[in-house]
N, C-alpha and C positions, 0 to 999 in steps of 0.2 A: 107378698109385696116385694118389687122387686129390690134390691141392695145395690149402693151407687154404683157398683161396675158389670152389672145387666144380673146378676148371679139371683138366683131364686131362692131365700129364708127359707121358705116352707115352712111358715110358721104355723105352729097347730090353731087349730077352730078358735080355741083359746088365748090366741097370744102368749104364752108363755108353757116351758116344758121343766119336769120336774125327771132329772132321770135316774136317779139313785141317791145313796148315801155316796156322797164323796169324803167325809172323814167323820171321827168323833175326835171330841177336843178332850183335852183332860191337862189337868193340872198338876205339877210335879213340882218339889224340892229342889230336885235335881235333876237335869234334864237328861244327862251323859246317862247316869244311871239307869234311868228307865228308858233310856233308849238299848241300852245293849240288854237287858230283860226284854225287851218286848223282841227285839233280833233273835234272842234263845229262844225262848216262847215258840216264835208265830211266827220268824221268818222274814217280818217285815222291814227289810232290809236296801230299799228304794229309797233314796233322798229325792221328796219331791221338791221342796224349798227350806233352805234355813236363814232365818230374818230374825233382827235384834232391831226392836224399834221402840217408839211411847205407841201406846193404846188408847192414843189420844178418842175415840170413837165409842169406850166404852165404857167411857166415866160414869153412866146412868147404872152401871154393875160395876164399880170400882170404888164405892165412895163419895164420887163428883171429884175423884182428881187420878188424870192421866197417870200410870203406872209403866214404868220401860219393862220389855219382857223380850225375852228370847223365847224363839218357836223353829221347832222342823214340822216337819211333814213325812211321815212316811207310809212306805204303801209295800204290796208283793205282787210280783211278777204271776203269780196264781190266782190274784184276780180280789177284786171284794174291797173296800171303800179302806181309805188311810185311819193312822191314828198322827193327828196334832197335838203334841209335846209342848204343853208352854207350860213358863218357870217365869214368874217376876225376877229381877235384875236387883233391884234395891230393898226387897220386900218380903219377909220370911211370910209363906203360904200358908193359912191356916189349915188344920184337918176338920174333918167333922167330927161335933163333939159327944158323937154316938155311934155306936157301931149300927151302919146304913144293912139295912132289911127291906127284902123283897116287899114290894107297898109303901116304901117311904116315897117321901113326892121329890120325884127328879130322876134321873140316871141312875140306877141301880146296878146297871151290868149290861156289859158289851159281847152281844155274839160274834164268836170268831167262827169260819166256816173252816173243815174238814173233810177230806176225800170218805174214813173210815174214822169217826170219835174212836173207835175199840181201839182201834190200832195207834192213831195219836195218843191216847190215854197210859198204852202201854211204854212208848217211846219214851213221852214224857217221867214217866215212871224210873224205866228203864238209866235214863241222864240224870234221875234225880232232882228234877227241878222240884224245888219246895213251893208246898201252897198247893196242891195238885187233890181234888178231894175225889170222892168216888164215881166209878161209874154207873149212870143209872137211865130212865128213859125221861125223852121230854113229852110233855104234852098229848102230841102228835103220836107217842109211840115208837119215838126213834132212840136210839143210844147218845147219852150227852154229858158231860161230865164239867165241873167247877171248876175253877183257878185263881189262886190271888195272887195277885204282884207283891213285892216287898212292902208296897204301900197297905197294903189291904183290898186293894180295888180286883171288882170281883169280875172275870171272864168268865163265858160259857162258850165251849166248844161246842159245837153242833155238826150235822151232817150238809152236805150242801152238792148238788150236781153241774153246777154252774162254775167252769173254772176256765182259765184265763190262756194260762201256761204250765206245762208241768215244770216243777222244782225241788227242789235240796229238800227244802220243808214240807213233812204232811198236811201242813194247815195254809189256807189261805189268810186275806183277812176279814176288815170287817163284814159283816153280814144281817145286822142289825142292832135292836138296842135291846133292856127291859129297861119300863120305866112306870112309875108310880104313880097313881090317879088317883084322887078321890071319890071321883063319880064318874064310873063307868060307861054310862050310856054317853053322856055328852063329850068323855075322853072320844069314844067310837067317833063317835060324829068328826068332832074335829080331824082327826087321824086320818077318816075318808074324803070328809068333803074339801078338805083344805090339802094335802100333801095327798089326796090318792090309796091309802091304805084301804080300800074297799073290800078283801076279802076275809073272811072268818075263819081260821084254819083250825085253830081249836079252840074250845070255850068250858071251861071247869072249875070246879070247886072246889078246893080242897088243903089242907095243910102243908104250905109250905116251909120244908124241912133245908136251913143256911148252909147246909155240907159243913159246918162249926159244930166241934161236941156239945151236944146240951143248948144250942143257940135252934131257936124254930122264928118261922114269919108269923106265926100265927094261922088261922084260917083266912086263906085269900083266894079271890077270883081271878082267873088267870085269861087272860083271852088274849091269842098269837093272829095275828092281821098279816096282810101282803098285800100287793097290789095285783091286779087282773089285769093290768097293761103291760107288756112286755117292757123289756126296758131298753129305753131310744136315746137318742144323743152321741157326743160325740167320743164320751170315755164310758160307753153303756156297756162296751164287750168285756173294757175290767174292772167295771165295778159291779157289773151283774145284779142278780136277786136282792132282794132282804125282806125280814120282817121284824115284826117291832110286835113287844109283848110286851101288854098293860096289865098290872098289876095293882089289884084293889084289896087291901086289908079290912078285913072283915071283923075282925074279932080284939081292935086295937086303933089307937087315934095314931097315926101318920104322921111321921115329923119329915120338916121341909128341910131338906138336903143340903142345902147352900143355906139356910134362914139366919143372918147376921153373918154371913159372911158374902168375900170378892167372888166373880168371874174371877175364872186365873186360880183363886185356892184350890188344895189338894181334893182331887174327885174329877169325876166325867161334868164338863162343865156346858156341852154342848154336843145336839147331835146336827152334822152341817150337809143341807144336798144339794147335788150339783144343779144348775137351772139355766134356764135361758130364758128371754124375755121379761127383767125384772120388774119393767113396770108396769105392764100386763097383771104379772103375779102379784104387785103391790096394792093393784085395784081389788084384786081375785082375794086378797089377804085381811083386807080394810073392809068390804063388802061382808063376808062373813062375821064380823069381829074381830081379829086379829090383827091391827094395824100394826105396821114396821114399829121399831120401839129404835131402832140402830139404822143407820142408812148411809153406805159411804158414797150414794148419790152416783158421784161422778169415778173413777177410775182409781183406784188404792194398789198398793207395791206390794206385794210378800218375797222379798230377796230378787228373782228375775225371775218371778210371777206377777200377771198384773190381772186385775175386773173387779169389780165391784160385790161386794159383799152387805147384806141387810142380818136383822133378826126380828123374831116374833116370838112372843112364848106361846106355850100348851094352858089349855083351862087351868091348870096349875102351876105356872108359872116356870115350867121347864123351856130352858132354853135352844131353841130352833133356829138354826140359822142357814141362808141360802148361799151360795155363792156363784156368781156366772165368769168365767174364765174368760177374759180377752184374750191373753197372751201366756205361754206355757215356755217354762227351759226343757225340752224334751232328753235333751242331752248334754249336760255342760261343758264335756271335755271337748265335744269337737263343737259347740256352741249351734245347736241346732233346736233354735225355735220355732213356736206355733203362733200364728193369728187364729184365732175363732171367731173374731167379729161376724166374717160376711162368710163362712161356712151354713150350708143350712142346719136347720135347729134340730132333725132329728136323725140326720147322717151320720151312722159312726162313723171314727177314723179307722181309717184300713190298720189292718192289727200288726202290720209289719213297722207301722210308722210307732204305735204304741209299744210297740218291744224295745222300737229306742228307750227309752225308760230305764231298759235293764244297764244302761252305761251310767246311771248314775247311783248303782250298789256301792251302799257304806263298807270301806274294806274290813276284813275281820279284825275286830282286835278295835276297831275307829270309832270314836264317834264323833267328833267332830270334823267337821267335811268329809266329801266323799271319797 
């Protein structure tokens, strides 16, 4: 169809495009603080926005009453989906009231991607970060090894050939999730026919061991998804691959992760992709079962980022959320913005324009602005 100033959408068969993970959310105390952890970590060291606002939109996961919250956004120059940093403003963050195991229903653990796990594993090692558990293989067969943040929240390093730019850090970032299911087969379904996760990469059974002395998942069913579509759009070259591994507890009843508590509390509170054409995807979402539960409809602010943003949960009520980008700060110092309205839907942008990006590193030592 064509776009008001003659320029061709090229919008998929489907009206709407899913083209990765563009961030997971999570929940923090303290925002400074797990922002310069997650810098030592992983590297992720890009301000993509920092916005202090009311969450007026999310009162349906806050209680029924607007909550102020400060949020960044960050990401790495090496490629692989952001992590979002929100922290309530007025409002001490609950934790969860149970130490969260692989098959609890919700976010369980964030894969970060890695040139070499071994080599990461040993680096990390080597600096002493604490929370750092063994290395061992995933699934698939590959080298992988734990991490927890000060929080408790739990990363998986993984292996990944899909990178962006090379950097300071061995790690990229995000590159997918795990998350907890209760029924399997319908988790599958949803994961493919709704966001694309069509492929089976590995599927097993077996006892999963918390990298925690003496702490086990129990016996669970582990099955790692992907998608069979390359990945398109217009930030598809740095946010690359992911997969997303569903975990079903076998041998134990599953407690719900967020269950009496906010969006916003301490924990992975969302996993968000980037999209185009939202109300294509709103039909495509509503038609399956999954109707929008959040909708900012018409055009929403995150600091000098602007588009629209929905959510849908998972047959289990994990949180899913879309966001389609109108408008981007690519660079703020020399103020160098993006429109993506009337860009077509599966053009990426030329990677020299996305390296701007790298002028908006948090300096060492900062974390507040960049």
């Amino acid at each position: 169809m064509p776009a008001s100033n003659g320029m061709s959408t090229s919008r998929p068969v489907d009206g709407y495009l899913i083209s990765g993970i563009q961030q997971i959310g999570i929940g923090v105390p303290n925002l400074d603080n797990e922002l310069q952890w997650c810098i030592r970590a992983f590297g992720t060291d890009v301000l993509i926005f920092d916005d202090e606002a009311e969450a007026r939109l999310m009162v349906p996961y806050t209680g029924g009453e607007a909550h102020s919250r400060h949020a960044k956004l960050v990401a790495s120059m090496c490629g692989g989906g952001g992590l979002e940093l929100w922290q309530f403003t007025k409002r001490r963050p609950a934790p969860a009231p149970f130490p969260v195991l692989p098959g609890d229903l919700g976010i369980c653990c964030v894969r970060m991607k890695s040139r070499d796990p071994r080599r990461t594993w040993k680096e990390m090692n080597d600096r002493r970060l604490p929370g750092v558990g063994p290395l061992t293989d995933e699934p698939e067969g590959e080298p992988t090894f734990f991490v927890r943040d000060p929080l408790g929240l739990l990363f998986q390093v993984t292996p990944a050939q899909d990178w962006f730019a090379r950097g300071a850090s061995p790690t990229g970032a995000v590159a997918g999730c795990m998350i907890g299911v209760s029924r399997m087969e319908v988790s599958l379904r949803f994961y493919s026919d709704v966001l694309g996760y069509d492929t089976v990469v590995s599927d097993r059974e077996e006892t999963f061991e918390n990298r925690d002395p003496g702490v086990t998942a129990g016996r669970c069913r582990r099955v790692v998804v992907a998608r069979s579509q390359p990945a398109r759009g217009a930030f598809s070259p740095l946010l690359g691959s992911s997969r997303i591994e569903l975990v079903e507890a076998r041998d134990r009843r599953p407690r719900k992760i967020f269950a009496g508590r906010y969006w916003g509390d301490i924990g992975f509170i969302h996993v968000c992709f980037d999209v185009r054409g939202m109300d294509a995807l709103r039909k495509k979402c509503a038609d399956a079962g999954f109707p929008f539960t959040v909708d900012s409809a018409g055009s929403f602010r995150m600091g000098e980022a602007a588009g629209r943003f929905a959510y849908i949960e998972d047959p289990d009520g994990t949180l899913i959320e879309f966001v389609e980008t109108y408008r981007l700060n690519l660079a703020r110092r020399i103020g160098l913005h993006l429109d993506l309205q009337r860009r077509p839907f599966e053009k990426p942008l030329p990677r020299l324009l996305l390296r701007a990006l790298a002028l908006n590193r948090i300096r060492p030592g900062r974390a507040r602005g960049a």
